[in-house]
C-alpha positions in Angstrom: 93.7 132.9 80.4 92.8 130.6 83.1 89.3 129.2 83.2 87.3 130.5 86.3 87.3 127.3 89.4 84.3 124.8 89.5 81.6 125.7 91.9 79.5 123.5 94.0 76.3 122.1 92.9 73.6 120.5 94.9 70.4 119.3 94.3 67.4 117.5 95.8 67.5 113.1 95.5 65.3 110.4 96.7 67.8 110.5 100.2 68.3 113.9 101.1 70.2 116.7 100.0 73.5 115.5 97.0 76.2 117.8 96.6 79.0 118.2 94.7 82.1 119.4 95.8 85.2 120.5 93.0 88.2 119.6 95.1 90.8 123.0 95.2 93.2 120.4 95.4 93.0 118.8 92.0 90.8 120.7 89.6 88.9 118.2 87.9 88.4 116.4 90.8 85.0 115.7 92.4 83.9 115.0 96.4 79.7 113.6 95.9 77.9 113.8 99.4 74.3 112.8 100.6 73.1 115.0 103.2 76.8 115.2 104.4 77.8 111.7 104.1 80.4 111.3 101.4 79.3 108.6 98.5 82.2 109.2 95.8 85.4 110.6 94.9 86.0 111.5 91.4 89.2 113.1 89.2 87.8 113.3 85.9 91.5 114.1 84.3 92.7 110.6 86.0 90.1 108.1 86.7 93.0 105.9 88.5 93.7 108.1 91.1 91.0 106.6 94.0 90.6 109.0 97.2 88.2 106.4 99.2 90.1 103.4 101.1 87.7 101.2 100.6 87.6 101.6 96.8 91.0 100.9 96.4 90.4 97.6 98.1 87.6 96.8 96.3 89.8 97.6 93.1 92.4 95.7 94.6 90.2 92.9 94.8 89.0 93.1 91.5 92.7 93.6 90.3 93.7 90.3 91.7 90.9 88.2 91.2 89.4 88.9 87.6 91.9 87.3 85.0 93.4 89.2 82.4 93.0 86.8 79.8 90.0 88.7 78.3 87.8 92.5 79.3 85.9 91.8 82.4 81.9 92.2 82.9 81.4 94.1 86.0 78.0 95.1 87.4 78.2 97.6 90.0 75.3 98.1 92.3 75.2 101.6 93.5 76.2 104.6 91.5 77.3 107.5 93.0 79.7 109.5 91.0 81.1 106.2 89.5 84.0 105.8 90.7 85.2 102.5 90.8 83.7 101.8 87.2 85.5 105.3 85.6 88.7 103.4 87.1 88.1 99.9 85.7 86.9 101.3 82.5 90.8 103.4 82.4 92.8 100.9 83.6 91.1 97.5 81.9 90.2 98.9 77.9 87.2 96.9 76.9 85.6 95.9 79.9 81.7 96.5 80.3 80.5 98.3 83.4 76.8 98.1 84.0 76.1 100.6 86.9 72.7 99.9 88.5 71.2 103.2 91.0 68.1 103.3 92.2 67.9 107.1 92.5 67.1 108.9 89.1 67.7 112.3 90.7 71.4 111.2 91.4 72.2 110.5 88.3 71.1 113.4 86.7 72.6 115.6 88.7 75.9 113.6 88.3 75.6 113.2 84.6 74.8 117.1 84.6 77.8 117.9 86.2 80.2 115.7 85.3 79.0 114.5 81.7 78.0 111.0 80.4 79.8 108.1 81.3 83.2 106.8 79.7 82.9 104.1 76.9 82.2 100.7 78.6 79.7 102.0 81.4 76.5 101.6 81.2 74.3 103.8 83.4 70.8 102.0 85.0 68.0 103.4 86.9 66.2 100.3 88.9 66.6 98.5 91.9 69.7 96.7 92.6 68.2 92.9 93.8 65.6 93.5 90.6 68.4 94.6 87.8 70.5 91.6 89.5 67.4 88.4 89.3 67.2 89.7 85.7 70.6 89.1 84.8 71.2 86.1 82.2 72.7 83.2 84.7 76.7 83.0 84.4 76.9 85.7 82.9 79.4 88.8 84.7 82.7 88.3 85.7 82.5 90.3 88.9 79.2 92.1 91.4 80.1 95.1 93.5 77.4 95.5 95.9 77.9 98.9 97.3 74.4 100.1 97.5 73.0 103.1 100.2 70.1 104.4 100.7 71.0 107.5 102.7 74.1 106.0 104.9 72.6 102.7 105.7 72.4 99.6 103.5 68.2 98.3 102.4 67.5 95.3 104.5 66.4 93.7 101.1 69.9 93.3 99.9 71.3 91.7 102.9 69.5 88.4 102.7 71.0 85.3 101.3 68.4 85.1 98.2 70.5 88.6 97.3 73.7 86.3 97.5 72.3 83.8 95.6 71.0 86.0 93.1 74.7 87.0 92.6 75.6 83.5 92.4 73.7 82.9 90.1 74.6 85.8 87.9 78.8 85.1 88.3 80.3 82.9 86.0 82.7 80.6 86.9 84.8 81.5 89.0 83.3 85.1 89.2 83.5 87.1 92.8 81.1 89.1 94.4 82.3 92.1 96.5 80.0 94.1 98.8 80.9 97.1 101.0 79.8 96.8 104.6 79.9 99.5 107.7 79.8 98.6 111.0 81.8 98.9 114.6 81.9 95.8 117.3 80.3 93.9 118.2 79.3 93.7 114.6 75.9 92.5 114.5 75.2 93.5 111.2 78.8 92.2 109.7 78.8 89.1 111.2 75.6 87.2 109.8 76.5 89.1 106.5 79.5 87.1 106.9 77.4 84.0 107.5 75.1 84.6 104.3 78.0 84.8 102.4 79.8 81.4 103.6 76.6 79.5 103.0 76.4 81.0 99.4 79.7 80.7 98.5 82.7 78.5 99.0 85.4 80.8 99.7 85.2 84.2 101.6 87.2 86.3 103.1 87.3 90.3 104.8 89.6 93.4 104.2 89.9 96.4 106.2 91.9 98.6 108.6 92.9 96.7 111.9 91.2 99.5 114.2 87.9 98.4 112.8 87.9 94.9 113.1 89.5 95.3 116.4 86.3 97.1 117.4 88.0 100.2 117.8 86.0 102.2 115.3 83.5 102.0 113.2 84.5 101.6 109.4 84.2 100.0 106.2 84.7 96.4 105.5 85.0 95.0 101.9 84.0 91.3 101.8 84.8 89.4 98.9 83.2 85.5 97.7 83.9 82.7 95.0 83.1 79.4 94.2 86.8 79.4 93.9 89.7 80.3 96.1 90.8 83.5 96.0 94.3 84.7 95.8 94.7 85.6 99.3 98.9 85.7 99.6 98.5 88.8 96.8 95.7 90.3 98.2 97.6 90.4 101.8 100.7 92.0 99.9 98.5 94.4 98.1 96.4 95.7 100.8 99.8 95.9 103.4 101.5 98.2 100.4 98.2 100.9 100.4 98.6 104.1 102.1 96.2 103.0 104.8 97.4 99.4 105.4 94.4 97.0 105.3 94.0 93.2 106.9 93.4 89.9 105.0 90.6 87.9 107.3 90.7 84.4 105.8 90.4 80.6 107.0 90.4 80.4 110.7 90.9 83.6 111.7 87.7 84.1 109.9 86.0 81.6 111.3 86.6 82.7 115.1 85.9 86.1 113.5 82.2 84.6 112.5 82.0 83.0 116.1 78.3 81.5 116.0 76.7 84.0 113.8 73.9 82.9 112.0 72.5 84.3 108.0 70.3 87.1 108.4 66.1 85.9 107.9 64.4 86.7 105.0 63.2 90.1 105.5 67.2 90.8 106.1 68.9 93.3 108.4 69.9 97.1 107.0 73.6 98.0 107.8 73.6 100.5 111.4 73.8 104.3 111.1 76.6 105.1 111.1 78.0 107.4 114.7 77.8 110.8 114.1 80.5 112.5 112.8 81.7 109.1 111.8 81.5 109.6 107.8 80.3 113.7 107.2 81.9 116.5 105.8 81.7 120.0 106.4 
């Protein structure tokens, strides 16, 4: 006797409208969207499987530039239907995932329908730049800033005290990731680019060619150490993905900066997005 097929559920959060959609495809899979906009990807029956590009590069990232020698600290600022912290928990045993969402209605509905998190992640209702100040200093191995409110980024976490909030929080070594939309002529990416390189010592930018040749707008994962990342492996990695990704690094990245300048203190919020750009049906 087969069990009858997962239905959708939907529910009112601080943003809009959430849904969840069970994917016919893979039956214990999971499409989260805010009024439309998609947010996460989940397949509960195999957390490595990642549908998103992006999250594959930021796991990539992760992959390549958090040693092995012992289970990473992650925070992860956003929530959604926790992806990228469901895979790290499956594929690194032992790590320790705190997931910080600002929107309590979202993760109720998420826990509701998909059940608690997996050992290792820790669920927390706050604001991301608050949870992040309180952090002890030095003391995470890795910040993914992937943070929406609706399908824009807050203004208040795309100032260079939010970057040096992370800093400060990273041991060692540690890198911060953040996922960024925008199209050309990037004037939201760039002085995010330029917070970042006055933060931290090395940086560097994935993402499809198309979008950072201004031909679309897209997702673009930046990634910053105090050290130098393992760019050669990140190149192969990225080139090897189903949707082949670009390395931005040195140089290139500096004509990529051009003159841009760190965003002021009130920050900038990431552009809406075109429409039809991210939505679903």
């Amino acid at each position: 006797m087969t069990s009858a097929p997962a239905r959708p559920v939907s529910g009112p959060v601080a943003h809009g409208t959430a849904r969840l959609l069970p994917d016919l495809d893979r039956p214990h899979a999971w499409l989260l969207t805010v009024d439309d906009v998609p947010q996460s990807y989940v397949d509960l029956a195999d957390p490595g499987h990642l549908e998103f590009e992006y999250v594959r590069r930021l796991a990539q990232l992760l992959t390549t530039t958090v040693p092995d020698e012992q289970p990473p600290r992650v925070v992860h600022l956003g929530g959604g239907a926790l992806s990228l912290p469901r895979h790290l928990a499956h594929r690194r045993p032992g790590s320790r995932h705190l997931v910080v969402e600002d929107d309590g209605a979202l993760i109720e509905l998420v826990t509701a329908t998909l059940g608690e998190p997996p050992a290792g992640v820790e669920l927390c209702h706050g604001d991301a730049a608050a949870v992040l100040s309180e952090l002890p200093p030095h003391s995470v191995d890795a910040v993914v800033a992937d943070v929406f409110s609706g399908d824009r980024t807050p203004a208040h976490l795309t100032t260079p005290a939010f970057l040096r909030r992370s800093a400060a929080a990273l041991r060692p070594g540690g890198v911060h990731l953040a996922n960024l939309a925008d199209s050309a002529p990037f004037a939201f990416l760039r002085p995010q680019l330029a917070a970042a390189a006055e933060v931290f010592a090395e940086v560097c930018l994935v993402a499809e060619p198309s979008v950072l040749r201004g031909r679309r707008f897209g997702n673009v994962v930046l990634a910053a150490s105090d050290r130098s990342l393992p760019v050669a492996e990140l190149t192969r990695g990225c080139a090897a993905d189903a949707f082949p990704a670009r390395v931005v690094h040195g140089p290139a990245l500096l004509r990529f900066l051009g003159d841009a300048r760190p965003p002021g203190d009130a920050g900038i919020p990431s552009p809406r997005p075109p429409e039809g750009a991210f939505t679903v049906g």
